[in-house]
Every structure is written in structure tokens, then in C-alpha cells.
N, C-alpha and C positions, 0 to 999 in steps of 0.2 A: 504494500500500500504506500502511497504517495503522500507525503507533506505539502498540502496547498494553502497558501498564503494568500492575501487579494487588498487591496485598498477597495472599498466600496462606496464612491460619492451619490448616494443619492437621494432623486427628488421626490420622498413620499406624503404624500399627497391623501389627506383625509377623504378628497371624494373615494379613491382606491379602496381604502378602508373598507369604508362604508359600502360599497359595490362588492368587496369581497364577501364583506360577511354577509348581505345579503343575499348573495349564491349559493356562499356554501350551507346559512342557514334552512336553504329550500331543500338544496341536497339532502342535508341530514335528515330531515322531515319526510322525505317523500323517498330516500335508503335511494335514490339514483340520481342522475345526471354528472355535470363537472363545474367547477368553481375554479376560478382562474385570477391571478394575482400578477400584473407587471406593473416597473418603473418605466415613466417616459424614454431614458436613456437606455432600457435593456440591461442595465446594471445588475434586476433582480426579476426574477419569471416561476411563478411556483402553479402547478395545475394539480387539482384534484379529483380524480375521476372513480365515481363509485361501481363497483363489480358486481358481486352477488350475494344478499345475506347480508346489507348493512356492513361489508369491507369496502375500501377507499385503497388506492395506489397514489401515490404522491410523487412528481416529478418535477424538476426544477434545477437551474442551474444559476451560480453567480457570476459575474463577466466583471475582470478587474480593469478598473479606467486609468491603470498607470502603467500598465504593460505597454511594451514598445509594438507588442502585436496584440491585438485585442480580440481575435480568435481563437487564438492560442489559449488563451489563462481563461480558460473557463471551469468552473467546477460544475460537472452536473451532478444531479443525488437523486435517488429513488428509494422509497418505500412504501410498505402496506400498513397499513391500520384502519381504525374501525371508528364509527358513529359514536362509541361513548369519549371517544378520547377529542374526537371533531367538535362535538358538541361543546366541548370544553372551550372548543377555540373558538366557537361562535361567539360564547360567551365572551371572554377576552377579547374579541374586536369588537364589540358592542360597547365595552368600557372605553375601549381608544376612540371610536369615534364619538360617547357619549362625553367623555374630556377635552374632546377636538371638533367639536361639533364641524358640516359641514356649513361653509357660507356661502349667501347666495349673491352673484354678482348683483 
């Protein structure tokens, strides 16, 4: 296994939040579809896509903005997990946008 390192600048954005968790809270609730999470710059990309039985695969990669090559340094990551542990993170983005509320132009 490889040691990856990354500078990450980036620009997150309470509407993202907030759209996140509303996906992924539908997800949870109805045990299908996918909930999806990026930064304007591609710095940060995480997708949720539910399988069968209230399990979830998780995929996602970080892209560092101070590599000489910005293709190159990317970390991608996958895993599985399930509706009690997601639900968790509904809840927890519900507090960050509830602390960051969004604003309307």
C-alpha cells in the first residue's frame, strides 16, 4: 500500500451540503438510488450508490491542487456500508447546513 499525501484547497459550498444531504436522505428512506457530493474545482467527488438490502458502495477520489501534474495525484477510495451508519451522516449534514444555513441571492 501506498502513502498518499495531497494539499486540498477547497471551495465548499453550503448549497452542496445541503443538496447532499438531501439525496442521500431520500436514498436512505427509500434503501435505493445515488447521492453524489463535488467541489467546483474537482478537488473533492464522493458518490453513493445503494445495492441491495439497504447496502451503499461508496466511491470517491481527492485530486491535489499543488501537484505539478494534477492527474497524476489522485487518491481514489471505495467502500460498502449500510443505511444505519448513512443515516448517521444525514444527520450530521443536516447540522452543517443547519449552522451554515443556505443564503438566498
Amino acid at each position: 500500500m501506498a502513502e498518499f499525501s495531497a494539499v486540498l484547497s477547497l471551495a465548499l459550498v453550503t448549497h452542496d451540503f445541503a443538496r447532499f444531504a438531501d439525496e442521500l436522505e431520500q436514498a436512505v428512506q427509500l434503501l435505493k438510488g445515488t447521492a453524489t457530493f463535488s467541489t467546483v474545482e474537482a478537488g473533492l467527488a464522493i458518490e453513493i450508490k445503494f445495492t441491495t438490502a439497504g447496502h451503499a458502495e461508496v466511491f470517491g477520489n481527492a485530486r491535489s491542487q499543488t501537484s505539478n501534474v494534477p492527474d497524476v495525484s489522485v487518491l481514489s477510495f471505495s467502500f460498502e456500508t449500510d443505511q444505519s451508519f448513512l443515516a448517521n451522516t444525514v444527520r450530521e449534514l443536516k447540522t452543517i447546513v443547519s449552522r451554515f444555513p443556505v443564503r438566498s441571492s
